[in-house]
Structures are given as C-alpha cells and as structure tokens.
C-alpha positions as CSV (number, residue, x, y, z in Angstrom):
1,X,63.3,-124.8,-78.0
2,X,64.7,-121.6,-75.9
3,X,63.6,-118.5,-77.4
4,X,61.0,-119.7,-79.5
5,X,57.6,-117.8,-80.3
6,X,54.2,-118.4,-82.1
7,X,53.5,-114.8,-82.6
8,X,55.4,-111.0,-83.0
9,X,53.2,-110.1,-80.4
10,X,54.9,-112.2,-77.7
11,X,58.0,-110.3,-78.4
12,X,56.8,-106.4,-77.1
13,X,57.7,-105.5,-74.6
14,X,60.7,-107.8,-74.1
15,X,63.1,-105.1,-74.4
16,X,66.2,-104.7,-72.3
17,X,68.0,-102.7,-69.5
18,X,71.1,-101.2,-70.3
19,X,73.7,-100.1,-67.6
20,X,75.2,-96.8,-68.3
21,X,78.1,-97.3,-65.4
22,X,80.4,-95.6,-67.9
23,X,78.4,-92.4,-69.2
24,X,77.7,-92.3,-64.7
25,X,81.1,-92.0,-64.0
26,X,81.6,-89.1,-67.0
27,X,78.8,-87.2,-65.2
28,X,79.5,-87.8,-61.7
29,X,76.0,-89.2,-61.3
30,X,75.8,-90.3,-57.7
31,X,72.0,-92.2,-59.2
32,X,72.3,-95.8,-61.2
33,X,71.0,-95.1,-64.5
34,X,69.4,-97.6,-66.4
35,X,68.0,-97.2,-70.2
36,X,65.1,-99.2,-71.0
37,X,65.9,-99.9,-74.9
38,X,62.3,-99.9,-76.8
39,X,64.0,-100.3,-79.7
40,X,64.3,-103.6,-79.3
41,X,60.6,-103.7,-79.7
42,X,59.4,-105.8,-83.3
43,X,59.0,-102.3,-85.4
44,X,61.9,-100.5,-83.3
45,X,59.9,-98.6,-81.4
46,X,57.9,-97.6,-77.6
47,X,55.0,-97.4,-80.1
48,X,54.3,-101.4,-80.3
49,X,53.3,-101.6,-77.1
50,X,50.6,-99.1,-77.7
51,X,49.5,-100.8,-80.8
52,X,49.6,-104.0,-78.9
53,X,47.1,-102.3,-76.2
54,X,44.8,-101.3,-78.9
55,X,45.2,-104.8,-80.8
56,X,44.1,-106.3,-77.3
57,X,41.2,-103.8,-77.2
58,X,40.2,-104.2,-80.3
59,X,40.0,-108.1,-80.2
60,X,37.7,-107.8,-77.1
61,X,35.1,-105.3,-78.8
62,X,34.8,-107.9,-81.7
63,X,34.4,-110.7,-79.2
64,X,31.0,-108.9,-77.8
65,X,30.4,-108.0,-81.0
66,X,30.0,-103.9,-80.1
67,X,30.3,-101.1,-82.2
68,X,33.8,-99.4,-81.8
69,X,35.4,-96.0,-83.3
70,X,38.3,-96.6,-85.0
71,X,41.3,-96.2,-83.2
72,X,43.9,-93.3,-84.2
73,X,46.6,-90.6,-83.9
74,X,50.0,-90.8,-82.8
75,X,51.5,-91.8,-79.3
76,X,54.8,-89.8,-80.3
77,X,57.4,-89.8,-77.1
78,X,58.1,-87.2,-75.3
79,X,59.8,-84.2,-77.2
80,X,62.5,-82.2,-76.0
81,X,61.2,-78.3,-75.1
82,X,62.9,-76.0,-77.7
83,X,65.3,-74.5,-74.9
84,X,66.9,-77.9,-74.9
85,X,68.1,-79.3,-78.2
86,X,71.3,-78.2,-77.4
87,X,71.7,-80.4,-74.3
88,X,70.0,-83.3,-76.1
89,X,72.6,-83.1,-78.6
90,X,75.5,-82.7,-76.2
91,X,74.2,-85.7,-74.1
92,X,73.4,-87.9,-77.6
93,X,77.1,-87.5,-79.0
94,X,78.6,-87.7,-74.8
95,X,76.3,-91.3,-74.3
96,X,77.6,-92.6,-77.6
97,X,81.3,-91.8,-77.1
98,X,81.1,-93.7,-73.4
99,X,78.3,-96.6,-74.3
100,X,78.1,-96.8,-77.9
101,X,74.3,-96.2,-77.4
102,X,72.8,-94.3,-80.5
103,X,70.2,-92.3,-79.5
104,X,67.1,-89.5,-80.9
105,X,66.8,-86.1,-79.5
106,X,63.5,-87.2,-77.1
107,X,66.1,-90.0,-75.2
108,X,68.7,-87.9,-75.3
109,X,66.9,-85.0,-73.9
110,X,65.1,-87.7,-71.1
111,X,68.5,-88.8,-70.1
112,X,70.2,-85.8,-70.1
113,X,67.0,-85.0,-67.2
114,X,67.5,-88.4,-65.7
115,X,71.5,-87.2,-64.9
116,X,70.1,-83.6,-63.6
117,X,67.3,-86.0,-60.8
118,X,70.3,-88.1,-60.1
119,X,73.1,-85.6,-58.8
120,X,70.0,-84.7,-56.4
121,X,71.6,-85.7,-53.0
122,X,68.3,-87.4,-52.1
123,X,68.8,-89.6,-55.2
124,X,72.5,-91.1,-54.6
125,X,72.8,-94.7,-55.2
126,X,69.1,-95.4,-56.4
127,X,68.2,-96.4,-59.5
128,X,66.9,-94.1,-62.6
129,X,65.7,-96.0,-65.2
130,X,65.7,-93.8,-68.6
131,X,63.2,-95.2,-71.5
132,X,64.5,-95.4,-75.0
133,X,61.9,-94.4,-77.5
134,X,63.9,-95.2,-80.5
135,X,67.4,-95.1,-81.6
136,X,69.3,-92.4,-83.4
137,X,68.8,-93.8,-87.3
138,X,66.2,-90.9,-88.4
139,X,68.5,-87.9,-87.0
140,X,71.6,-89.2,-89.3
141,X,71.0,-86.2,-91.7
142,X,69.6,-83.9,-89.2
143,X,72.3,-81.4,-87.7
144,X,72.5,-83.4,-84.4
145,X,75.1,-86.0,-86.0
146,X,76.8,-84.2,-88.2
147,X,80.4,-84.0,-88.4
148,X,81.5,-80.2,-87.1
C-alpha cells in the first residue's frame, strides 16, 4: 500500500519544499526561494530529527553494551537578534498574506535574511532554500499576530 509505514520514525524528515513564487514577486527577489516545512515532521517540529539522531545513537551504545551519559538540552532554532523582531514580524504577516504560510518569529526572521542574500546580484535565479522550524501556533497570543 502507497504511503504506508511500520514506524513514526520513517516519517522525519519527509517534510516538504514549498515554492514562495508569490511572496518572490512582492519582494522583487531576483533568487528562487524555497521553504523547507519541518513542521511537517511527526511532533511539528526541526527538533525530531535531532531526537531521531540521538535515538539512532543511543540504540548503537546499547548494542555494544557501553556506558553512555544521558543525552540533554535543547536544540532550539535559530532566534531572531533583538534588532530584528520587527522585520520578522513584518515578513511573518507579508509571507502569510501572499502564501498562506503561518510562520514563528525564528522562520520569519530566516526568511526575511534569505530575501536580503537573494536581491544580491550574484544570487539571481539560484535557489534559496529557507528551513521552517515550526509554524506560527505558539505566537497566536504573542504581539506578533495580533490584530492592530
């Protein structure tokens, strides 16, 4: 059967690419920018392929039957600096009016930086390809989508 898997593991890492030819064209973006949508990950999140890597890592360690630390701490994504929340914002609400693509500040603030590197005259016509942490569900009652 098409599509069919024996595990949740088998699904990381199958996440799309999305075409932004619309938000391009707002921008005047002489690159091709393409958003790698980790949300489509099991949990909705970059993060499972990390935990997959450690799962992997883990599984060997037991196999040879060594002693391992336990394995912590975040892998958070990128963050934008605090001199650009503003532009993430803008970029957020400008990427959801032209692709209906909901995004957090940290892939809004990456692809506002991916539109910067791909006015770059040495840039025309190649490809960009953005990564999508996460959607935008957790900033709904933060002041980046609410109604002015």
């Amino acid at each position: 059967m098409a599509g069919l898997v024996h595990s949740i593991e088998e699904l990381v890492g199958r996440t799309p690419l999305m075409e932004l030819d619309r938000f391009e064209r707002q921008q005047q973006c002489g690159a091709h920018l393409l958003a790698k949508l980790e949300f489509f990950n099991p949990t909705g999140s970059v993060k499972d392929r990390a935990a997959l890597s450690m799962m992997a890592f883990c599984r060997r360690m037991m196999c040879r039957k060594a002693h391992f630390p336990t394995i912590c701490g975040q892998t958070g994504a990128m963050r934008a600096s605090m001199s650009a929340p503003r532009k993430a914002y803008e970029t957020a609400h400008e990427v959801l009016r032209a692709e209906g693509l909901f995004l957090g500040t940290s892939a809004a603030a990456a692809l506002h930086a991916a539109v910067q590197v791909g006015r770059r005259p040495e840039n025309q016509g190649k490809n960009i390809v953005v990564i999508v942490p996460d959607n935008g569900m957790k900033y709904l009652s933060t002041p980046m989508y609410r109604q002015k």
